[in-house]
N, C-alpha and C positions, 0 to 999 in steps of 0.2 A: 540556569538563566532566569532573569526576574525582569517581567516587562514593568519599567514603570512610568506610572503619568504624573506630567505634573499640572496644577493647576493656573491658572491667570496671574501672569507676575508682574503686568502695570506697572513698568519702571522701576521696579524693587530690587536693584541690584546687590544689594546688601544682602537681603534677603536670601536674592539666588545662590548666592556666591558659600553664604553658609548653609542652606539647604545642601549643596552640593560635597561639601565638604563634609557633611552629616552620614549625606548616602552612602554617598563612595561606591559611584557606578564602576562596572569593571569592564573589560570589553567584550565579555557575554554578554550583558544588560542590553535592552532596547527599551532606550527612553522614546517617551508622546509627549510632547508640549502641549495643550490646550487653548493656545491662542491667547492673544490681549496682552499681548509684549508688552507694547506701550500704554503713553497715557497713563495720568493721576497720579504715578510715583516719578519722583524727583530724575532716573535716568535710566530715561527711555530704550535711546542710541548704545549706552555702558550693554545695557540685556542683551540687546539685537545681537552686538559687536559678541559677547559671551555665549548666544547661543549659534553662531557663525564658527566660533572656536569650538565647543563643543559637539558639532556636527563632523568637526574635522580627527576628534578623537575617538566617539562613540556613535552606536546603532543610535540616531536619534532623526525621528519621523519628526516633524512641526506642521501643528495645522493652523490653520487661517480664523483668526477673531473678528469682532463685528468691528473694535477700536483698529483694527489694521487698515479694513474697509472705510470708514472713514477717514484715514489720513487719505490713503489710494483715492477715494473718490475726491478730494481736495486738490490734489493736481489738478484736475481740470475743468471744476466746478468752482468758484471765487462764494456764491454761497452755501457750498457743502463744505468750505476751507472755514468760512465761520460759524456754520454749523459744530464742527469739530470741535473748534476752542471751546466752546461751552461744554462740550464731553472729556474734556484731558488734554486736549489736543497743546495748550497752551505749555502746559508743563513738559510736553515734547518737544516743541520746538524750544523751550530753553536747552533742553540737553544737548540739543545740537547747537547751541551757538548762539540762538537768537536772541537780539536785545531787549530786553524785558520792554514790552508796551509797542512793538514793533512785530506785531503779529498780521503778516499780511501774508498772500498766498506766494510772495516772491522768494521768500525765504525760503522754501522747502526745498532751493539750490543746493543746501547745506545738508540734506539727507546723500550719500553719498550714491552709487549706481549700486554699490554689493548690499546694500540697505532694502535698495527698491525689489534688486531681483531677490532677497531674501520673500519679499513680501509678493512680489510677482509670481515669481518661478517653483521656490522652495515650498512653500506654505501647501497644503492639503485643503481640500473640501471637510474630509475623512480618514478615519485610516479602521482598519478590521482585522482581526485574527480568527485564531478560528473559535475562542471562545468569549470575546468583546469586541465590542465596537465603540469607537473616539470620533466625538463632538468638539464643536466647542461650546456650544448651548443646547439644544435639543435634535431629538427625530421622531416624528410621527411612527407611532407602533406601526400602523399599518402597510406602511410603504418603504419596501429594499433600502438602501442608502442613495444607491445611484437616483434613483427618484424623487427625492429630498428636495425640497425649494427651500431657497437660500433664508428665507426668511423664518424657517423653523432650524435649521442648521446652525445659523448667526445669531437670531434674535429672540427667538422663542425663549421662553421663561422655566425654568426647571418646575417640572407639575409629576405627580404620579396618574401619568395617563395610561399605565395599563406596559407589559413586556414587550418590548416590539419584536417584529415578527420572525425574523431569525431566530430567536430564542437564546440569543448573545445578551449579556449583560452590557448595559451602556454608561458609561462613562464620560461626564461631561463637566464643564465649568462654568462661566458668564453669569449663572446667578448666587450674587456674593451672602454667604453663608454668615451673617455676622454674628452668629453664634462661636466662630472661628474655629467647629468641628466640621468635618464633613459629612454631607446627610445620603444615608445609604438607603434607600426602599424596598432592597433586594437586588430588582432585577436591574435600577440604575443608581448611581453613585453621583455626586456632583460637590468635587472638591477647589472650588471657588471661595476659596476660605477669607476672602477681605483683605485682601495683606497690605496695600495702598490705605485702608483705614486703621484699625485698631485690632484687627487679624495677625491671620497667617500664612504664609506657600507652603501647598503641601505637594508632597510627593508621597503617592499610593502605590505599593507595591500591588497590584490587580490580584495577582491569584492565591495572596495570602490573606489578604485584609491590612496588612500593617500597614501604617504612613508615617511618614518623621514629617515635622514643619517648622520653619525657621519664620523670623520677622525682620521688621528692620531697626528692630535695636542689637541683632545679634542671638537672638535669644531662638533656641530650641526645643523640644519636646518629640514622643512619640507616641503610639497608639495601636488598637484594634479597633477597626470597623466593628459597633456596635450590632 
């Protein structure tokens, strides 16, 4: 059985589609999302819809990104709906339908309910094994996961602060690697590899070190955690 993570896919359906196709998860595997579906890459909605489908064939956990947060807080906020657009936001709502230059908060009619509750319902804080722990951006060493405020969970910056206290290896994404390897420190991993820029998605087998990672030209590669 090969737990694997993947990292921030921003719309990249291209990407994912041969990423997966690369893996070739089996129904042992337990796939982790990383959060940041949407936003920056061209379709958004295509990811959502793909890992909706892929949750119906394989062990697959999905956690909660800070770009999810932002759409979510846009429903109800008309300046956190334009706060968004300057983060990705805009190239989301094209994939669902929206008229280019007709970016208003009315529109997000067009995200559908199995959309919302993917991001309401489905989505994690966290998730933990017994020898890792899955972010989607950071965890203060010193403090359990349950204890986490959301703003080191979601937004915090990938830093080498030290093993956190469990003594699990932590695995994270949200800070884009534009080196388009993944940077290991040991005790945390953060394969945010840029794939929305001039990167990659990777997917990290945890307990081997390998990872394969596709782009959005098609194009693949794989590796050993340095």
């Amino acid at each position: 059985m090969r737990t694997l993570a993947i990292g921030d896919i921003h719309g990249c359906l291209t990407a994912l589609d041969t990423l997966l196709e690369f893996v070739e998860p089996t129904d042992d595997d337990r796939i982790v999302t990383l959060g940041d579906y949407v936003d920056r890459g061209p379709d958004s909605k295509g990811v959502i819809d793909r890992i909706l489908q892929l949750r119906k064939q394989f062990d697959v956990t999905c956690l909660l990104g800070n770009h999810e947060i932002m759409m979510q807080n846009g429903r109800d906020d008309e300046m956190a709906f334009h706060t968004w657009m300057m983060y990705g936001g805009e190239e989301t709502m094209l994939s669902y339908g929206t008229p280019e230059e007709e970016f208003i908060p009315e529109h997000l009619e067009r995200v559908s309910e199995a959309h919302w509750k993917f991001m309401d319902e489905m989505c994690q804080r966290y998730h933990e094994t017994d020898t890792h722990i899955f972010v989607h951006a950071n965890a203060w060493p010193s403090l359990p996961l349950e204890e986490q405020s959301d703003s080191f969970l979601f937004w915090e910056r990938f830093a080498n602060n030290g093993p956190h206290c469990s003594g699990k290896t932590l695995v994270c994404g949200h800070s884009s690697q534009k080196s388009g390897w993944p940077l290991n420190v040991g005790h945390s991993i953060c394969i945010d590899t840029w794939v929305y820029g001039e990167g990659w998605l990777t997917c990290l087998e945890v307990e081997s070190g390998k990872f394969w990672q596709a782009n959005e030209k098609g194009a693949r590669r794989t590796g050993l955690l340095a």
